[in-house]
C-alpha positions in Angstrom: -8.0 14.4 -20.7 -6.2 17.3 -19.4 -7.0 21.2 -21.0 -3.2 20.7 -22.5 -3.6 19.1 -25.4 -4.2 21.7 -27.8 -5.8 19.7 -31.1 -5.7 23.0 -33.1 -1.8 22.5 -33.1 -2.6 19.1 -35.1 -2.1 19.3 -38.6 -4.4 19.2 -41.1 -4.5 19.6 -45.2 -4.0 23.3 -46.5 -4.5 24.6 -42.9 -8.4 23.9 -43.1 -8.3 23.1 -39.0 -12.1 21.7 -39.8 -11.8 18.4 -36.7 -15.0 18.4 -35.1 -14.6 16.6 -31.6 -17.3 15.1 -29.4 -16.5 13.8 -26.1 -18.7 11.5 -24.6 -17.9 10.5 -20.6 -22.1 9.5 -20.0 -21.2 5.7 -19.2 -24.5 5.2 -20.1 -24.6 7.3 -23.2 -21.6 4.8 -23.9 -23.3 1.4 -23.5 -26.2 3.0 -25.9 -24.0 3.6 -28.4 -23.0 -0.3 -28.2 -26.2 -1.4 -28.0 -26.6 0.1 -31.4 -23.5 -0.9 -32.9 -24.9 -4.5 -32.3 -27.6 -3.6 -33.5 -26.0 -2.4 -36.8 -24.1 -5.6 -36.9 -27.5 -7.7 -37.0 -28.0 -5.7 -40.1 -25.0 -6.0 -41.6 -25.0 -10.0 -41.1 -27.8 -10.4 -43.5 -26.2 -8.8 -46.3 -22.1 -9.3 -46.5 -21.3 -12.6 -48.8 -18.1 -13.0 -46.8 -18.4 -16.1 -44.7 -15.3 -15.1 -42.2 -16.7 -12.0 -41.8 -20.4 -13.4 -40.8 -18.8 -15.5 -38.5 -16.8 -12.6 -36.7 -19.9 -10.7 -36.5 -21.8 -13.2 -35.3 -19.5 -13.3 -32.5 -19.9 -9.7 -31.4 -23.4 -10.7 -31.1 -23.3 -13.8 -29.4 -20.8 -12.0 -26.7 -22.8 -9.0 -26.1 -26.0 -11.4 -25.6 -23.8 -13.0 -22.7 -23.1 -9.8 -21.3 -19.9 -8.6 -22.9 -19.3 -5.3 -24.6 -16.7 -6.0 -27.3 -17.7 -2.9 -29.0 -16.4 0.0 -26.4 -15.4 -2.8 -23.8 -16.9 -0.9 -21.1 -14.5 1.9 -21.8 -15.2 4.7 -19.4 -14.8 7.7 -22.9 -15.0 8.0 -26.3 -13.4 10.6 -28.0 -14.9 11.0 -31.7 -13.5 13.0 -34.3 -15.6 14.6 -37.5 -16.4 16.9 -40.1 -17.7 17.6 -43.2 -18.3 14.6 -45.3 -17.8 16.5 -48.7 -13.8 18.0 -47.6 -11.0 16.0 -50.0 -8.7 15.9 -46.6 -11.2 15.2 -43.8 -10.6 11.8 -43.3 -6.9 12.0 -42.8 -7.3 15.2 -40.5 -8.8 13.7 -38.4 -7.2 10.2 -38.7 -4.1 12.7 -37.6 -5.8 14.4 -35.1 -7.0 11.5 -33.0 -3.1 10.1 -33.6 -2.0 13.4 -31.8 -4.2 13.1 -29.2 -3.5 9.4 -28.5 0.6 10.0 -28.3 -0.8 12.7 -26.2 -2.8 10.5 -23.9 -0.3 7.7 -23.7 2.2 10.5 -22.1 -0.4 11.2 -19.4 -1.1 7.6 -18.7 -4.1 6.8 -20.8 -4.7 4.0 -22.4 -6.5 4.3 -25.7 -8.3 2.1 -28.1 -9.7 2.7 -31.9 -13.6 2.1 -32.3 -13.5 0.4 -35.5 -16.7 -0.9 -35.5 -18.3 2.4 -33.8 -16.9 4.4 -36.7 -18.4 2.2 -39.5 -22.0 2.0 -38.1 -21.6 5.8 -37.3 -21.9 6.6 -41.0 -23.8 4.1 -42.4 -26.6 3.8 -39.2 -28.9 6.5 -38.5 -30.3 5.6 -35.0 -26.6 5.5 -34.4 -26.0 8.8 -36.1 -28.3 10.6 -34.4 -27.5 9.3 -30.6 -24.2 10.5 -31.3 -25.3 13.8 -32.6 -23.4 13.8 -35.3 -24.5 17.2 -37.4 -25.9 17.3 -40.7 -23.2 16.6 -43.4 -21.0 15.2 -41.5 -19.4 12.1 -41.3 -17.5 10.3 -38.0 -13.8 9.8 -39.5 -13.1 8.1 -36.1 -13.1 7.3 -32.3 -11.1 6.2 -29.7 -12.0 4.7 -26.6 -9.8 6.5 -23.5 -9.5 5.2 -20.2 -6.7 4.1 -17.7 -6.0 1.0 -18.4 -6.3 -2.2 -16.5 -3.2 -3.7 -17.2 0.2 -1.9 -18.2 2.7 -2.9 -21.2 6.1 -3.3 -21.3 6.4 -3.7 -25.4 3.7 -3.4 -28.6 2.5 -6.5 -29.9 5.0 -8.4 -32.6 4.9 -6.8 -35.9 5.2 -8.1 -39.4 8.6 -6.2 -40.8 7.3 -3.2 -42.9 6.1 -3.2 -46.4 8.8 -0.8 -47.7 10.5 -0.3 -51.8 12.5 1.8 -51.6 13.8 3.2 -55.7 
């Protein structure tokens, strides 16, 4: 990602400017992180009642056991944006932040993906924590894969119409 996209310019509740960002371009580093998403998964199987989720899941597993990454899809970066875990407006700072960036990328002619799964086990999974360094008290808010993609887009997928009352 170029030096041009200023993040500080993003903005954030009361002006607190408190996005942390780690960057992570170690391809293997990347596949690690994966690894232990699917490993959180295994976990997470065992305890969630919710049979469609299971089966979801399960499939993660099943794919990355024949060789498929459906976790970072073999993206080539991960951008990952955190702070502290006890700030009221942290999570949507940094929700906002990584929006930013991604308009930003999308003019350079990056393709971007969230990491929802990534961003759950990053909280809740401590080998996973501490592989991606995440500091003491703080809490990933989210990531998003970066790459150029493979294939280019004429239009966004179909949308339902929006969920709007308007009074």
């Amino acid at each position: 990602m170029s030096a041009h996209f200023d993040e500080s310019f993003t903005p954030t509740g009361s002006n607190k400017q408190q996005v942390h960002w780690t960057v992570f371009e170690d391809t293997t580093k990347l596949q690690e992180s994966s690894f232990l998403v699917i490993d959180w998964v295994k976990l997470m199987v065992k305890q969630i009642p919710d049979e469609i989720t299971v089966k979801r899941m399960q499939r993660l597993v099943l794919s990355w056991e024949n060789g498929e990454d459906r976790i970072l899809h073999g993206a080539p970066h991960l951008i990952m944006a955190h702070s502290q875990a006890n700030l009221p407006s942290a999570p949507s700072d940094c929700v906002i932040a990584l929006t930013y960036m991604e308009l930003y990328a999308f003019s350079k002619g990056l393709g971007t993906c969230w990491a929802g799964y990534l961003t759950s086990a990053a909280n809740t999974y401590a080998p996973l924590t501490k592989a991606l360094g995440l500091p003491a008290g703080h809490k990933c808010f989210g990531a998003v894969m970066l790459g150029y993609p493979q294939y280019g887009y004429f239009r966004i997928p179909n949308r339902n119409a929006p969920l709007v009352t308007w009074r």
